[in-house]
C-alpha positions, 0 to 999 in steps of 0.5 A: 500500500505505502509503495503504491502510494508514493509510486502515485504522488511520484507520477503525479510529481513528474507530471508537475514536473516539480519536486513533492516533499513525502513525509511519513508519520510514525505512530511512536507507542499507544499506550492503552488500558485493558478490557472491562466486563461489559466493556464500559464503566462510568469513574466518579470524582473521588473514587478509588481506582487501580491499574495493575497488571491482572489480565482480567477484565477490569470493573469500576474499582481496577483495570489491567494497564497492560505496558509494566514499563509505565507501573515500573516508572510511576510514582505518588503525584503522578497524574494520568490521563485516559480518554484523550484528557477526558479523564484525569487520575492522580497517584497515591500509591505505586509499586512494580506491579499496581498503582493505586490512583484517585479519580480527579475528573471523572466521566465514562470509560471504554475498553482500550482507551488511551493513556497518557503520563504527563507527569513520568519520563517513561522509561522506554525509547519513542520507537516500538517494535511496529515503528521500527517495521514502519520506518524500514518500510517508509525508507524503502519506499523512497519517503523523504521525510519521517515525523517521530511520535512522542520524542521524550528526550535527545537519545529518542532522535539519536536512535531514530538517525542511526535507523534512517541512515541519512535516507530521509529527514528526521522531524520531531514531534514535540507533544510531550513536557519532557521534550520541552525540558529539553528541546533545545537538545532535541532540536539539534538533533533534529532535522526539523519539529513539528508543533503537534499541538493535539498530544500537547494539549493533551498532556499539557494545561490548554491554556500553555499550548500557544506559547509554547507554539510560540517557544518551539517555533522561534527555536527552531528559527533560531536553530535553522531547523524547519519548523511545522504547526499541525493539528486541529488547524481547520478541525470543523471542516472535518465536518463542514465547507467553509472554516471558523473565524477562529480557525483562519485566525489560527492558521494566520497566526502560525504564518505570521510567527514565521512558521516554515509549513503548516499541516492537515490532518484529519481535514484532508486525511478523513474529512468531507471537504479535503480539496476545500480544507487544503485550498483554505489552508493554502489561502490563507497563507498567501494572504498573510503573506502579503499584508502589510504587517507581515515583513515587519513582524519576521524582520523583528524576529530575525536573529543575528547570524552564527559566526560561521561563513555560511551564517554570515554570508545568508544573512549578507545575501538577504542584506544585498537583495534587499537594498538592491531588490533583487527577483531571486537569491539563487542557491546552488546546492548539493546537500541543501545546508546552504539553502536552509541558512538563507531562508533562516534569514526570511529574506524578502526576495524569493529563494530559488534552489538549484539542486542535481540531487532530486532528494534533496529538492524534495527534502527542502519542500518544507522549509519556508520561501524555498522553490527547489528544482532539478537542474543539471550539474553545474561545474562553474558559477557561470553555469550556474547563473546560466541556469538559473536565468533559464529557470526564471524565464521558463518558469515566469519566476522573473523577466531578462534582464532581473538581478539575481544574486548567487550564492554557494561554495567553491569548488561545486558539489562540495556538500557544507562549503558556502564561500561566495556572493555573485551579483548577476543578471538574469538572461535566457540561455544563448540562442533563445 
C-alpha cells in the first residue's frame, strides 16, 4: 500500500514536473488500558481506582494497564490521563506491579482507551517494535521525510538517525513536557519539529499550548531547523465547507510567527471537504503573506547570524537583495545546508534552489520561501547563473534582464562549503 502510494504522488510529481516533499508519520507507542466486563464503566470524582497488571477484565474499582514499563516508572503525584484528557487520575500509591490512583475528573470509560503520563519520563525509547517495521518500510519506499511520535528526550532522535541512515529527514514531534525540558537538545538533533499541538494539549494545561507554539517555533528559527504547526488547524471542516473565524485566525497566526509549513490532518486525511480544507489552508497563507504587517513582524524576529561563513554570508545575501531588490537569491546546492541558512534569514526576495540531487529538492519542500528544482550539474558559477536565468524565464519566476544574486561554495558539489556572493543578471540561455 505505502509503495503504491508514493509510486502515485511520484507520477503525479513528474507530471508537475516539480519536486513533492513525502513525509511519513510514525505512530511512536499507544499506550492503552485493558478490557472491562461489559466493556464500559462510568469513574466518579473521588473514587478509588487501580491499574495493575491482572489480565482480567477490569470493573469500576481496577483495570489491567497492560505496558509494566509505565507501573515500573510511576510514582505518588503522578497524574494520568485516559480518554484523550477526558479523564484525569492522580497517584497515591505505586509499586512494580499496581498503582493505586484517585479519580480527579471523572466521566465514562471504554475498553482500550488511551493513556497518557504527563507527569513520568517513561522509561522506554519513542520507537516500538511496529515503528521500527514502519520506518524500514517508509525508507524503502523512497519517503523523504519521517515525523517521530512522542520524542521524550535527545537519545529518542539519536536512535531514530542511526535507523534512517541519512535516507530521509528526521522531524520531531514535540507533544510531550519532557521534550520541552529539553528541546533545545532535541532540536539539534533534529532535522526539523513539528508543533503537534493535539498530544500537547493533551498532556499539557490548554491554556500553555500557544506559547509554547510560540517557544518551539522561534527555536527552531533560531536553530535553522524547519519548523511545522499541525493539528486541529481547520478541525470543523472535518465536518463542514467553509472554516471558523477562529480557525483562519489560527492558521494566520502560525504564518505570521514565521512558521516554515503548516499541516492537515484529519481535514484532508478523513474529512468531507479535503480539496476545500487544503485550498483554505493554502489561502490563507498567501494572504498573510502579503499584508502589510507581515515583513515587519519576521524582520523583528530575525536573529543575528552564527559566526560561521555560511551564517554570515545568508544573512549578507538577504542584506544585498534587499537594498538592491533583487527577483531571486539563487542557491546552488548539493546537500541543501546552504539553502536552509538563507531562508533562516526570511529574506524578502524569493529563494530559488538549484539542486542535481532530486532528494534533496524534495527534502527542502518544507522549509519556508524555498522553490527547489532539478537542474543539471553545474561545474562553474557561470553555469550556474546560466541556469538559473533559464529557470526564471521558463518558469515566469522573473523577466531578462532581473538581478539575481548567487550564492554557494567553491569548488561545486562540495556538500557544507558556502564561500561566495555573485551579483548577476538574469538572461535566457544563448540562442533563445
Amino acid at each position: 500500500m505505502l509503495r503504491t502510494l508514493v509510486r502515485d504522488i511520484r507520477g503525479i510529481e513528474a507530471g508537475l514536473n516539480t519536486a513533492i516533499t513525502i513525509l511519513a508519520d510514525l505512530q511512536g507507542p499507544k499506550l492503552r488500558v485493558g478490557m472491562f466486563e461489559g466493556d464500559r464503566i462510568h469513574l466518579e470524582n473521588g473514587a478509588a481506582f487501580r491499574l495493575d497488571s491482572d489480565e482480567t477484565p477490569g470493573d469500576g474499582t481496577r483495570v489491567q494497564l497492560p505496558h509494566p514499563p509505565i507501573l515500573h516508572a510511576l510514582k505518588a503525584g503522578d497524574r494520568l490521563l485516559l480518554d484523550d484528557g477526558k479523564i484525569t487520575l492522580r497517584v497515591t500509591e505505586a509499586s512494580d506491579t499496581e498503582a493505586d490512583t484517585v479519580v480527579v475528573q471523572g466521566g465514562p470509560l471504554s475498553n482500550r482507551k488511551g493513556v497518557s503520563c504527563p507527569d513520568t519520563l517513561l522509561p522506554m525509547g519513542a520507537l516500538t517494535e511496529k515503528d521500527h517495521a514502519d520506518l524500514t518500510a517508509a525508507l524503502d519506499a523512497g519517503v523523504d521525510w519521517l515525523a517521530l511520535s512522542f520524542i521524550q528526550r535527545p537519545e529518542d532522535m539519536a536512535e531514530a538517525r542511526k535507523l534512517a541512515r541519512g535516507k530521509a529527514g528526521l522531524m520531531a514531534k514535540i507533544e510531550k513536557p519532557q521534550a520541552i525540558d529539553r528541546l533545545d537538545d532535541i532540536i539539534e538533533l533534529s532535522d526539523a519539529v513539528m508543533v503537534a499541538r493535539g498530544d500537547l494539549g493533551v498532556e499539557m494545561p490548554l491554556d500553555t499550548v500557544p506559547g509554547l507554539q510560540k517557544r518551539i517555533t522561534r527555536a527552531a528559527r533560531k536553530a535553522g531547523k524547519p519548523v511545522v504547526v499541525a493539528t486541529q488547524m481547520l478541525e470543523s471542516m472535518i465536518e463542514a465547507p467553509v472554516p471558523t473565524r477562529a480557525e483562519v485566525s489560527d492558521v494566520a497566526t502560525a504564518v505570521f510567527e514565521g512558521a516554515d509549513a503548516v499541516m492537515l490532518s484529519a481535514e484532508s486525511a478523513a474529512g468531507q471537504f479535503p480539496a476545500e480544507a487544503v485550498s483554505t489552508m493554502d489561502q490563507v497563507a498567501r494572504t498573510v503573506e502579503q499584508d502589510d504587517h507581515y515583513r515587519s513582524i519576521l524582520d523583528a524576529q530575525r536573529y543575528e547570524p552564527e559566526p560561521t561563513g555560511a551564517d554570515a554570508l545568508s544573512a549578507a545575501a538577504s542584506q544585498i537583495g534587499e537594498t538592491l531588490n533583487v527577483r531571486a537569491i539563487v542557491c546552488y546546492t548539493a546537500a541543501g545546508s546552504t539553502a536552509l541558512r538563507i531562508a533562516r534569514e526570511r529574506p524578502s526576495a524569493d529563494i530559488l534552489v538549484l539542486t542535481p540531487n532530486v532528494d534533496i529538492a524534495r527534502r527542502l519542500g518544507v522549509t519556508w520561501g524555498i522553490n527547489a528544482l532539478v537542474v543539471p550539474e553545474c561545474v562553474t558559477v557561470d553555469e550556474v547563473i546560466a541556469e538559473a536565468g533559464r529557470v526564471i524565464i521558463d518558469y515566469e519566476l522573473g523577466r531578462t534582464g532581473d538581478r539575481i544574486l548567487t550564492i554557494g561554495g567553491l569548488p561545486l558539489q562540495t556538500p557544507g562549503v558556502t564561500n561566495f556572493i555573485r551579483l548577476a543578471f538574469a538572461r535566457p540561455p544563448e540562442g533563445r
